[in-house]
N, C-alpha and C positions, 0 to 999 in steps of 0.2 A: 483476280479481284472479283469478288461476284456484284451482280448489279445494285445490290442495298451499298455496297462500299461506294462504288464509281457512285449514284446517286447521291449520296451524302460527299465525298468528297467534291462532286461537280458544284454542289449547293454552296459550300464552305468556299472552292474557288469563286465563284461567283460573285459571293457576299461580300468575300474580300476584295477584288477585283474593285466591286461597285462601290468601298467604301476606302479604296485607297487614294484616288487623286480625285477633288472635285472636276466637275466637266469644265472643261477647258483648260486644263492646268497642264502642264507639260510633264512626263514623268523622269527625275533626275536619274541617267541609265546610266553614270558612272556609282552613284551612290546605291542602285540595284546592284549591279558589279561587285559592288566591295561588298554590299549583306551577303549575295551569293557565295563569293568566295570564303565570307567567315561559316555561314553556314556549311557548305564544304566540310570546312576545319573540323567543326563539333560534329559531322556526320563521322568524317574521318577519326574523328580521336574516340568518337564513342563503340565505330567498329575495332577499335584496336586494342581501346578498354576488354571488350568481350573475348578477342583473341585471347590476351593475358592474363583472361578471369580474374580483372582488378576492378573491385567494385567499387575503390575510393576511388578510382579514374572516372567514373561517372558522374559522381556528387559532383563537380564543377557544370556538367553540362545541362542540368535537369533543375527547373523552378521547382522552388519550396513547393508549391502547389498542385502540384503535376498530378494527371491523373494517367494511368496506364490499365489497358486492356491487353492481358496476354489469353491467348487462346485457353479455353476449359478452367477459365475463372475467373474468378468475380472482379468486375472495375475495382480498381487499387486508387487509393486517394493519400497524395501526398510523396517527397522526395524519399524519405527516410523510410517509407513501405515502399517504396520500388528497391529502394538498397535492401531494406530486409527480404523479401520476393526472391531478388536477384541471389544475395548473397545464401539463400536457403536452399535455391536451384544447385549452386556452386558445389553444396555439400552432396550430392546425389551426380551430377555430371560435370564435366569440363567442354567447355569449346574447345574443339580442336581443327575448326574452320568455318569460318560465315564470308559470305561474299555477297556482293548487293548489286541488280542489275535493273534496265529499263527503270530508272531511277530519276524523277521529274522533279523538280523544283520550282512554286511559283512564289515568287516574295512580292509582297502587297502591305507597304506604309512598313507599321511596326510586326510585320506579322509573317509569313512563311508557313506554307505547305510543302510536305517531301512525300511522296508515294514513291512505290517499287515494289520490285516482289524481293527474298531473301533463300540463298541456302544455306543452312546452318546444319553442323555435323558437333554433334558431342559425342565426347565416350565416358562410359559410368566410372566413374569415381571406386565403385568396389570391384571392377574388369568387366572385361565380356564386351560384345560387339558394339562399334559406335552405330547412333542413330540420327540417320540426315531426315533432316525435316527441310520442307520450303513452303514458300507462302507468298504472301501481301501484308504490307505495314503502310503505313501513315503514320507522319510526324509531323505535328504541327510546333514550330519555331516561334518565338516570342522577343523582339528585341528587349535589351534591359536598360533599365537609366543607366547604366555605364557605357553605352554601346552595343556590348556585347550581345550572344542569340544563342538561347537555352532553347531545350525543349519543353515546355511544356502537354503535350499531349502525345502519348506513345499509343499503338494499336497496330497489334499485329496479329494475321489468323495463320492457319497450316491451311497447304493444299492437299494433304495427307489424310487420308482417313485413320481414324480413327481405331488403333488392334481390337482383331477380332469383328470388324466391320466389313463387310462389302463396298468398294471403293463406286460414288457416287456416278450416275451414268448421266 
C-alpha cells in the first residue's frame, strides 16, 4: 500500500471511528460481531463470484451507487458499470485464482473498512500464459435498511509494474 493509500485510508478510519459512538456511549461488540461476520460473508462470496467468473454473483453484493477504481482506469460510477467493467474483463481473461491476505477490517456504526493486499492469476480467454498480478485494495462496506452490508466503494491498485517498465526502486 503506498503512503497516499495508508493516508487516506487512516483518515477514512478515523473519521469513522470518531463518528461512530458518541463519547461515552458503550460500543455493542456482540452487534460488531455479527456486521463482522456478515461482512466476512460478502468478502467471501464476492471472492468466489471471481473464482467462478460469475458476474450476476456480484450484483447482490455491491450498492446501486458504488463507485470503483480499478488500476489503469478511470473511477467507474455505479453497480451496472462495475458488472459491465467486470463482465468486459471476463471476455479477454478468466480467474483462475485470487487469494486475499493481511486482510483488516474496521466496522464503525453503519459503515466498514476492509483493506488487504490481493493475488490474482488469470489466464487469456484466447490461450497462452496466465498473468498473476498482486496488489492492495480497499473496500469500503455500507450497512442497508434491510440489515444486510454491500460494498459500496471498491479500489484496488497492482504492485506490479507495468510491461515494458522498469520495476520501481
Amino acid at each position: 500500500m503506498t503512503k497516499m493509500e495508508r493516508a487516506t485510508a487512516s483518515l477514512l478510519l478515523g473519521l469513522m471511528v470518531a463518528c461512530a459512538a458518541p463519547a461515552g456511549e458503550t460500543v455493542d461488540t456482540a452487534r460488531v460481531a455479527a456486521d463482522r461476520a456478515a461482512i466476512d460473508q460478502g468478502h467471501e462470496a464476492f471472492l468466489n463470484a471471481m473464482r467462478a467468473n460469475n458476474v450476476d454473483s456480484l450484483r447482490p453484493l455491491i450498492v446501486e451507487d458504488a463507485e470503483f477504481t480499478p488500476p489503469n482506469v478511470s473511477i467507474g460510477a455505479g453497480r451496472e458499470a462495475y458488472l459491465t467493467w467486470y463482465q468486459q474483463l471476463l471476455t479477454q481473461v478468466r480467474t483462475s485464482g485470487v487469494t486475499v491476505s493481511d486482510r483488516d477490517v474496521t466496522v464503525a456504526g453503519d459503515w466498514a473498512i476492509e483493506t488487504g493486499t490481493f493475488d490474482w492469476t488469470v489466464t487469456p480467454v484466447a490461450g497462452g500464459t496466465p498473468v498473476r498480478d498482486q496488489g492492495h485494495f480497499v473496500a469500503i462496506w455500507r450497512r442497508q435498511p434491510d440489515g444486510s452490508w454491500k460494498a459500496t466503494r471498491l479500489i484496488w491498485n497492482s504492485s506490479q509494474p507495468l510491461p515494458g517498465t522498469a520495476p520501481a526502486r
